[in-house]
N, C-alpha and C positions, 0 to 999 in steps of 0.2 A: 407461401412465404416468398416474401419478394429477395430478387438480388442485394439490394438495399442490406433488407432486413439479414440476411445473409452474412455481407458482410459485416454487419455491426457486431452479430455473435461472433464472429472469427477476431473480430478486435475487441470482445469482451472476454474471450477465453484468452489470447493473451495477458491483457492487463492483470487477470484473473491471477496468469502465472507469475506473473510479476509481483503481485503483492504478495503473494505463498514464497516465492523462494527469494526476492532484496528485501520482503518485509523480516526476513531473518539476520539480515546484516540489520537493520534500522535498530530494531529490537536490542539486538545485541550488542551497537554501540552504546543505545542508551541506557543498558544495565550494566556497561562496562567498569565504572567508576564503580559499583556494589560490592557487584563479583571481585572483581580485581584488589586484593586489601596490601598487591604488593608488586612490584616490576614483574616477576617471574609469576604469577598468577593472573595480570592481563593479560600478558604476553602470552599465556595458554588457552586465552579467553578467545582473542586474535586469531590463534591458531584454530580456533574451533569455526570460525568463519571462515577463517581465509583461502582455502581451493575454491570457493562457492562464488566470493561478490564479484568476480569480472563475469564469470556466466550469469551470473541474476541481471545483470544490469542490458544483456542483451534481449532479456522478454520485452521490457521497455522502449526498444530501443526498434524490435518489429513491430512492439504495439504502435508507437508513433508512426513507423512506416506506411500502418495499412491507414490511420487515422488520415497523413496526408495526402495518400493516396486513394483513398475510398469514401472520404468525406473533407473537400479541399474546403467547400464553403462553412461547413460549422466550424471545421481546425480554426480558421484565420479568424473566427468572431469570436470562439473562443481562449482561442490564445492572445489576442491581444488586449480582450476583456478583463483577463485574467491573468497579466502579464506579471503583476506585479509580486506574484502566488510564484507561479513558474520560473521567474529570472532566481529569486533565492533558492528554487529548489535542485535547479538545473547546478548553479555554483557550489551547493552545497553537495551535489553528487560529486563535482570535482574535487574537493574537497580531501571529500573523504576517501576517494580514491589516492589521493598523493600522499595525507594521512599513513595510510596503509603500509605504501612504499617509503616513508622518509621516517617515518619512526625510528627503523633499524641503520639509517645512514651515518649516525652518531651512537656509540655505546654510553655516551655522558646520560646517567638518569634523570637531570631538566631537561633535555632534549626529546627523551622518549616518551616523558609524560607530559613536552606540549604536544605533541604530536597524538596521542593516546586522549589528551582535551578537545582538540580539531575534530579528531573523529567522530567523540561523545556528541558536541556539538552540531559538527555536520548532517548527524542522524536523528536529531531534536529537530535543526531547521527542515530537514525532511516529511517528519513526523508533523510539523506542524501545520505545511504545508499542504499537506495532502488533506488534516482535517478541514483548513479553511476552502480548497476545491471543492472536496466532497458536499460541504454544507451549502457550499453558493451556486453549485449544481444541481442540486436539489431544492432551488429556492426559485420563486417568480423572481426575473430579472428585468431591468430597463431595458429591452431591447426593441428598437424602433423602426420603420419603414428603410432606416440607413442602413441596416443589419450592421449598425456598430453596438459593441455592447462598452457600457459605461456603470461600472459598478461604484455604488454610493458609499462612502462609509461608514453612515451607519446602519449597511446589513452587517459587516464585522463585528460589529455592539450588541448587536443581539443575542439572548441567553440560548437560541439554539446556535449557531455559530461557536460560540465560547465554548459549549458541552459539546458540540463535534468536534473540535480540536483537541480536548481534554481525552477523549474518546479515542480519538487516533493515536493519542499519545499513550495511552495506556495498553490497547491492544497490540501497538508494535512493541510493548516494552515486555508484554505479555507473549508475544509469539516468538521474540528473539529470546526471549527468557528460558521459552518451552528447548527449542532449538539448543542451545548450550546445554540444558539439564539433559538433552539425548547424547549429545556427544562427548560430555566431557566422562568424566571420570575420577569417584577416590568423594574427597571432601569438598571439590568445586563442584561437582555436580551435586553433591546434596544440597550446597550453598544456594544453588540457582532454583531446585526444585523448591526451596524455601521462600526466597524469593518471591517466585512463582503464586505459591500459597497466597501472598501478602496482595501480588498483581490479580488475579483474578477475582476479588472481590471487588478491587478497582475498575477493572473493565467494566464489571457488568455493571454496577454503578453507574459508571458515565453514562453507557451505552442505554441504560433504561433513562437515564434524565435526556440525554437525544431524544429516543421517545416520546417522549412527555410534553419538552420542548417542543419538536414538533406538531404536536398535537393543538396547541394552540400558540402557532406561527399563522398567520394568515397567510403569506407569500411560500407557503412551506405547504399548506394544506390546498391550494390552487395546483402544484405540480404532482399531487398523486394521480394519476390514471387506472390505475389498477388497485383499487384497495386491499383485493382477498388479498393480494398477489403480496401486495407490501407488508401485510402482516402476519401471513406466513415466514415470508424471508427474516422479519424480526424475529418470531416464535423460532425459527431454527436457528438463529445470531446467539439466543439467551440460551437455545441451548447447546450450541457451542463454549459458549463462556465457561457453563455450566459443566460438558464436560468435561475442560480442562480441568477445572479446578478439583472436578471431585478426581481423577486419571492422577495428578500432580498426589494428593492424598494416599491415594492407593500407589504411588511410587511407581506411576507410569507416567515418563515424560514422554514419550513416541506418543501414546496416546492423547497427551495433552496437546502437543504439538499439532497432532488432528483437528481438535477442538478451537485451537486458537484460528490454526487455517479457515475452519469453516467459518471464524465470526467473520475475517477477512472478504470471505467469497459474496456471505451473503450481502455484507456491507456495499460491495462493488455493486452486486444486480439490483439492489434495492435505488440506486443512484442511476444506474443505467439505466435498467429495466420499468422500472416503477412509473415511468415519466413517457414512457411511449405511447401514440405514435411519437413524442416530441424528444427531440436534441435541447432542444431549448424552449423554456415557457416565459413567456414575455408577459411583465406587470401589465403590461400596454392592454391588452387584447390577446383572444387566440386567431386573428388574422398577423399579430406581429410575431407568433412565436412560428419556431422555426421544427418542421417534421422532419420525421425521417430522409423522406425522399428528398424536398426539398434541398436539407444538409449533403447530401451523397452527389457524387460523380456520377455522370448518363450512366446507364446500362451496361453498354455499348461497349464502354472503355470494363466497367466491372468485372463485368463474365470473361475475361481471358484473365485479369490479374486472379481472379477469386481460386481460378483450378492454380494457377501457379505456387497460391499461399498455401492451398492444400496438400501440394508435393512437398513444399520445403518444410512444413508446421512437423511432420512425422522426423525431420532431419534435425530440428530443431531439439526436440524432445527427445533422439538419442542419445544429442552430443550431453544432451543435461544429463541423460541417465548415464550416461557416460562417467563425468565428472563425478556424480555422486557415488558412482561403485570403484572408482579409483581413492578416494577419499576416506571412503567410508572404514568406519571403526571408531573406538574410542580415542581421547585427548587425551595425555596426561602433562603433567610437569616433565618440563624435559624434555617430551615431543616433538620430531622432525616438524617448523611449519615453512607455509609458504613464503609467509611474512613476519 
């Protein structure tokens, strides 16, 4: 295993963590309007997030760190390729961070419930966003001798595209879903684990017509590298799905919650992973597409950041366990919350 290759796992297991613990805030604003049939029942919904999304949004926040530090040439072709994905997704994090805080700044109930819309929304634009990356990452792109990348629009058009997005939207509505039906408590949390019921036939749905679609994507079926590899990681995605929903049934949301994560995990490695050696696979040719190494910073500079991420990554992952054993217990009505 090269340094490269190294680092790229150290910034897939963050991402990794990131979609497990802010895919819980996304989820959750986007079931917020369901759950919630009244002020004092979002407001408990909230509460069931609320210690969690300032620390979830730091996984993020190191996964970029090492992304622009350990792959400066692929960041900038693809973030400005893709710029148009990431500027709403980046606003829509602020968002819903101020969301959060400005709800309770007014006790007037139009106040709280625009505020309580912002959020919803913020985490839809999130949601949406991540399915149209995920699908255009996963796709041959125009990337040329310039390494500027120029995305077309009609890859957006396309029925895999569409049913990625659909996808994303359902599994975070699905895993923030799960998340709520563990913590809350009483008649909200049975509302969610119902919910829940309704979401996981949906996920897996999309998630199998992603499949499908891809299957006969031309620019979709150029970026597999690994075939065993890719449908493996789908065979444990379906069942994932699978577990949640049958866990939500049997009246285990923690266990659903497992299930949702894993669709999560494996969605991320099948997009990472499935595509390598390559960062990017160029419509062009595979002398335009861009590898591993190619994308990553010399060696040189590597090997001293790479032990340093491996000291603070164990630092990272207590203050999380931290937060979660400070927090932890059931919600109810009435509930001390953060926000």
């Amino acid at each position: 295993m090269t340094i490269q290759t190294a680092w790229l796992g150290l910034f897939g297991l963050l991402f990794v963590g990131y979609l497990i613990m802010d895919g819980r805030t996304i989820g959750a604003g986007l079931a917020l309007p369901v759950l919630g049939r009244d002020a004092a029942e979002r407001s408990t919904v909230v509460h069931a997030v609320g210690p969690y999304f300032l620390a979830n949004e730091v996984w993020i926040i190191a996964a970029l760190g090492l992304l622009v530090g350990g792959f400066p040439i692929f960041e900038g072709t693809m973030l400005s390729g893709l710029f148009p994905f990431f500027i709403p997704f980046v606003v829509a994090m602020g968002l819903r961070g101020v969301s959060f805080h400005f709800r309770l700044r007014e006790s007037a109930p139009g106040w709280r419930r625009l505020w309580e819309s912002v959020l919803t929304f913020a985490c839809l634009i999130q949601a949406v966003a991540w399915g149209f990356i995920g699908s255009l990452m996963f796709h041959a792109l125009p990337l040329g001798d310039d390494e500027v990348l120029r995305v077309p629009a009609s890859l957006l058009a396309e029925p895999f595209t569409i049913v990625c997005v659909c996808a994303s939207i359902a599994v975070f509505a699905l895993h923030g879903t799960n998340f709520v039906a563990a913590r809350l408590a009483g008649p909200l949390s049975n509302r969610a684990v119902a919910l829940a019921k309704k979401l996981g036939p949906a996920a897996l749905l999309t998630v199998a017509l992603s499949v499908i679609a891809g299957l006969f994507t031309d620019g979709v079926k150029d970026v597999v590298g690994h075939p065993r590899l890719v449908i493996g990681l789908v065979v444990l995605g379906v069942i994932g799905t699978v577990l949640s929903d049958v866990a939500n049934y049997g009246g285990k949301p923690q266990l659903a919650f497992v299930g949702s994560s894993i669709v999560l995990v494996t969605a991320a490695f099948i997009v990472g992973a499935g595509r390598l050696p390559y960062l990017i696979v160029s419509s062009h040719g595979e002398r335009q597409s861009m590898t591993v190494t190619e994308g990553a910073a010399e060696a040189s500079v590597l090997h001293p950041l790479f032990w340093m991420v491996l000291v603070l990554l164990p630092v990272l992952i207590a203050a999380q366990f931290m937060t979660w054993r400070i927090a932890r217990g059931r919600v109810r009505e009435g509930s001390v919350g953060y926000f």
